[in-house]
C-alpha positions in Angstrom: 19.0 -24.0 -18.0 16.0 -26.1 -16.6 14.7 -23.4 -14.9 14.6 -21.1 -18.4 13.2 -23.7 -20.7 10.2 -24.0 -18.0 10.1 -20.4 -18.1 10.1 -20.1 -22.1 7.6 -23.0 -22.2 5.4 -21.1 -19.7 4.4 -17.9 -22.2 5.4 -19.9 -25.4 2.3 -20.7 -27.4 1.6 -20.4 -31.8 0.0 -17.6 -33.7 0.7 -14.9 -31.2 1.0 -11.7 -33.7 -1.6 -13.4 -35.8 -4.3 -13.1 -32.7 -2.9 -9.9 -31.6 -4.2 -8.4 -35.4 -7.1 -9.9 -35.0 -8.4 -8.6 -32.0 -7.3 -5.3 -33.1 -9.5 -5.5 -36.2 -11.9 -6.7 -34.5 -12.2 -3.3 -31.9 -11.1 -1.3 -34.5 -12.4 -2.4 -37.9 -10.1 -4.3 -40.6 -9.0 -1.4 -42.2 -7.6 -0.3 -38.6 -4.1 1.5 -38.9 -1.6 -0.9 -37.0 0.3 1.3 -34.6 1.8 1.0 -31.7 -0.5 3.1 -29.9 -3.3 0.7 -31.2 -1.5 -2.5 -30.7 -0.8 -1.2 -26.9 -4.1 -3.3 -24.9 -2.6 -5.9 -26.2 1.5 -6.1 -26.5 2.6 -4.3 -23.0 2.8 -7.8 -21.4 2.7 -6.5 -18.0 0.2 -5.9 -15.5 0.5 -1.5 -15.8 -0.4 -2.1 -19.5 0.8 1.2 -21.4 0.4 3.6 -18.3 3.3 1.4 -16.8 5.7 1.7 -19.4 4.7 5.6 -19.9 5.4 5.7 -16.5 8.6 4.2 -16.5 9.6 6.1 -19.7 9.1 9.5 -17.3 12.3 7.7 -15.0 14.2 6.7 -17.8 14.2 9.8 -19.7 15.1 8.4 -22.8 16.8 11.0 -25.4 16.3 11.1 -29.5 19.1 8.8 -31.3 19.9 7.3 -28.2 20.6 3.3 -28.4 17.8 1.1 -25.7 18.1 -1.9 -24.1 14.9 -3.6 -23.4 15.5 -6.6 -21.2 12.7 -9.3 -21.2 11.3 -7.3 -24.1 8.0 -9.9 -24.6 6.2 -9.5 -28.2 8.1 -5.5 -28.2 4.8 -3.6 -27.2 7.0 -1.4 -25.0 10.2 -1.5 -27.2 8.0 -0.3 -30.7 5.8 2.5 -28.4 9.3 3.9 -27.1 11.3 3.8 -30.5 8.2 5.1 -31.7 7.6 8.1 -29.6 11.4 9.4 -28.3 13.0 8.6 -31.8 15.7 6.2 -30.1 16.7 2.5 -31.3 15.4 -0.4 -29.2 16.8 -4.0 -29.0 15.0 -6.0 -26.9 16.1 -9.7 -25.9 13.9 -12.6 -24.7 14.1 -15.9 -23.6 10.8 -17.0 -25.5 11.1 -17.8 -29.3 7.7 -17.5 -29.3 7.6 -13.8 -28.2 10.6 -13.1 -30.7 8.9 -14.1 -33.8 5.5 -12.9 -32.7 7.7 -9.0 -31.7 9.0 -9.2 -35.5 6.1 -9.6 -37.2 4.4 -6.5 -35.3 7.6 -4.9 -36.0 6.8 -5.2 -39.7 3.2 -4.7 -39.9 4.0 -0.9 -37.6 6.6 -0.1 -39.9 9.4 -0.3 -37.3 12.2 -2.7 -38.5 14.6 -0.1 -38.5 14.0 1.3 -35.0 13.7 -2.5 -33.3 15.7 -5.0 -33.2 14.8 -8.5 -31.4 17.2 -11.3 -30.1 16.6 -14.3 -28.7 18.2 -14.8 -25.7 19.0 -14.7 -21.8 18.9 -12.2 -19.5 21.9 -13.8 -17.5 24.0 -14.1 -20.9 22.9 -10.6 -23.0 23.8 -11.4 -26.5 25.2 -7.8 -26.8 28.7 -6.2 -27.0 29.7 -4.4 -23.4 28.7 -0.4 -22.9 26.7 -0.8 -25.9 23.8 0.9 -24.8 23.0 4.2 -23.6 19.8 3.5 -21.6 18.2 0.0 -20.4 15.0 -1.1 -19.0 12.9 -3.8 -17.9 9.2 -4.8 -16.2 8.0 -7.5 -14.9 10.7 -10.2 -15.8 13.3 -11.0 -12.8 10.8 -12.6 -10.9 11.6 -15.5 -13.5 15.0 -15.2 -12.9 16.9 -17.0 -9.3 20.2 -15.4 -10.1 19.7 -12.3 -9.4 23.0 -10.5 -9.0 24.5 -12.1 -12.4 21.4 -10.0 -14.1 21.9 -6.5 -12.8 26.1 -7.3 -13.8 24.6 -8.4 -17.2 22.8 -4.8 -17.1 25.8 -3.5 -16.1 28.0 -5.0 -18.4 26.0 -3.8 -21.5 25.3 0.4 -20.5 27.9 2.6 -21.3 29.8 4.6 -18.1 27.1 7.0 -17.3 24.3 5.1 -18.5 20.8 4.5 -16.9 18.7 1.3 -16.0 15.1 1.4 -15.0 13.3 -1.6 -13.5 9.6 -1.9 -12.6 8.9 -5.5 -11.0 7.1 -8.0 -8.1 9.4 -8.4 -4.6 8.3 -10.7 -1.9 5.9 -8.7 0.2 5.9 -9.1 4.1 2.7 -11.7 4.3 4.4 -14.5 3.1 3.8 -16.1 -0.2 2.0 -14.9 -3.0 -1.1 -17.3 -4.6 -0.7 -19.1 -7.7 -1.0 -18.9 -10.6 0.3 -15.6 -11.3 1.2 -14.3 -15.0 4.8 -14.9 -14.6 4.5 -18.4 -12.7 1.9 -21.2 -12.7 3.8 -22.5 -9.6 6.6 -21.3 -7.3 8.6 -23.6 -9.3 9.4 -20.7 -11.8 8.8 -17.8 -9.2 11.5 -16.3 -7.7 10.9 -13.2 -5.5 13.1 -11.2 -3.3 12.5 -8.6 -0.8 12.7 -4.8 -1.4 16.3 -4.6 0.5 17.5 -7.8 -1.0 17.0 -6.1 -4.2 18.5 -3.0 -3.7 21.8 -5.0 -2.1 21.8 -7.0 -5.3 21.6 -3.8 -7.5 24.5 -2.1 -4.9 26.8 -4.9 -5.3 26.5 -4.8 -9.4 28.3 -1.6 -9.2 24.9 0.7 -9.4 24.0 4.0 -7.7 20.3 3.7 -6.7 18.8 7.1 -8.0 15.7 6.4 -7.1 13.9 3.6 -5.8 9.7 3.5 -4.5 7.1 1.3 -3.9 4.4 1.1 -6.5 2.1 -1.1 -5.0 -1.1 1.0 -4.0 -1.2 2.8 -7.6 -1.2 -0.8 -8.8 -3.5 -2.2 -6.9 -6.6 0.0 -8.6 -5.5 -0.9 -12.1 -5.0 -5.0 -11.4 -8.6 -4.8 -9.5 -10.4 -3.1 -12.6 -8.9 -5.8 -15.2 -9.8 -8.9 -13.3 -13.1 -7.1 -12.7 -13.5 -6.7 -16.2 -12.7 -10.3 -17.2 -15.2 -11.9 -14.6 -17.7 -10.0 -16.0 -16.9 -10.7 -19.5 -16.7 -6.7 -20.4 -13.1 -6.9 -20.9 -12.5 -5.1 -24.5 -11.4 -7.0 -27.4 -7.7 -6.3 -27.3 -5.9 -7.3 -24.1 -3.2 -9.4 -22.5 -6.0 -12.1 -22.5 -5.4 -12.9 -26.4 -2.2 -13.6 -25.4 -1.9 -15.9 -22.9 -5.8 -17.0 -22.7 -9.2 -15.4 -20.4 -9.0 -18.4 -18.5 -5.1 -18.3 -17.3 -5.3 -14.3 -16.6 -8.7 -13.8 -14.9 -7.3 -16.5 -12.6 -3.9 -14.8 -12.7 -5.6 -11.2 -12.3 -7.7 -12.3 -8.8 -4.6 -13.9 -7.4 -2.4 -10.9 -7.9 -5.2 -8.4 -6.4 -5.3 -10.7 -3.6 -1.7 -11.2 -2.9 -0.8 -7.3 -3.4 -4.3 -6.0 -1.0 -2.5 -8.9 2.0 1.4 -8.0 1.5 2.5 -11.1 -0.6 3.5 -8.9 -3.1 5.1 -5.4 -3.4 5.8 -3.5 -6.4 8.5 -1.4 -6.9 10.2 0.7 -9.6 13.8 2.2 -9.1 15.9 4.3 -11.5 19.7 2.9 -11.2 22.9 4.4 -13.1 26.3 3.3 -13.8 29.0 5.5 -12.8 30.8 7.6 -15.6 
């Protein structure tokens, strides 16, 4: 429980969906349509930005009228874009108040309140009935998260026989470990990384067939260079994870994930799992 109110406390800050408007007036102009194609610079919370939920939305394959489970689902960039463009339902859970009430406001102002639901909660207790849901995902979040095992039988627990899980997230790369900050951890306090193999044991031993499982880490490494490029000039464009969580804390966050990925501290991987019917 100490280890999730340091986590919460961590991305928790006021006035999230209230800066997130701004900065899109701003680039766009204060009669700017809010949509979640225009909100996306800024609401993917994860380092891929759209392209990395687009990509993972090729994996998952989601279906029109199918119900989604976003896991770790941050202020809902990836939940609205998905509800929005494959005609499914979304309900994302996070542990971050914050995050919920910034997700539900944007969730208003795009129109979306029928397609997206957001709950409050943890990813080792889903606040969901079981086989519930039809297809889940999740980026970038069980690197907060020690007990790893008890979150893939959460996944479990809450898809359907049949049903398929697509993950995109930061394992412990070879070198040792990663520099700090990163955007999921100031510290290693609140980091908690496992290997490649550890992970796909833990996802085994939930009861999951792997159906696919790769290393992302050179296709991100381009895309991570560019943004904290961008920010240490002071080009980066109006609308981006910095409004969020602050320049300072990701251009510090942005040159120590380029650094950890380019020496093996880190490896990225994405894997598409599935429950058995």
């Amino acid at each position: 429980m100490i280890a999730e109110q340091r986590v919460a406390q961590h991305y928790g800050s006021p006035g999230i969906a209230e800066r997130i408007l701004a900065a899109l007036r701003a680039a766009q102009g204060a009669q700017a349509p809010v949509t979640p194609d225009a909100l996306a610079p800024g609401d993917h919370f994860h380092g891929g930005g759209l392209a990395a939920t687009q990509e993972l939305a090729l994996i998952l394959q989601p279906q029109a009228g199918e119900r989604l489970l976003d896991i770790g689902s941050g202020i809902g960039g990836p939940a609205r874009w998905i509800a929005a463009k494959f005609s499914v339902h979304v309900t994302g859970v996070d542990l971050t108040a914050e995050f919920c009430a910034a997700a539900e406001e944007l969730n208003r102002a795009t129109g979306l309140v029928d397609r997206v639901r957001i709950i409050n909660g943890s990813a080792l207790a889903l606040p969901v009935p079981d086989s519930e849901f039809d297809r889940a995902y999740s980026q970038n979040v069980i690197m907060n998260i020690a007990d790893k095992p008890r979150f893939y039988r959460e996944v479990f627990r809450a898809l359907r026989p049949g049903g398929v899980f697509a993950i995109a997230n930061a394992c412990a790369g070879p070198a040792g470990e990663p520099y700090y900050p990163q955007m999921w951890a100031k510290t290693a306090a609140t980091s908690f990384l496992a290997t490649p193999e550890e992970t796909r044991r833990d996802m085994q031993e939930a009861g999951f067939g792997i159906a696919a499982f790769r290393d992302t880490t050179s296709g991100r490494l381009p895309v991570q260079t560019r943004r904290g490029q961008e920010l240490e000039r002071g080009t980066a464009p109006p609308l981006g994870i910095h409004v969020l969580m602050g320049r300072d804390v990701v251009r510090e966050a942005m040159k120590n994930s380029t650094r950890s990925l380019t020496e093996g501290r880190i490896a990225m991987i994405e894997a598409l799992l599935r429950k058995p019917a």
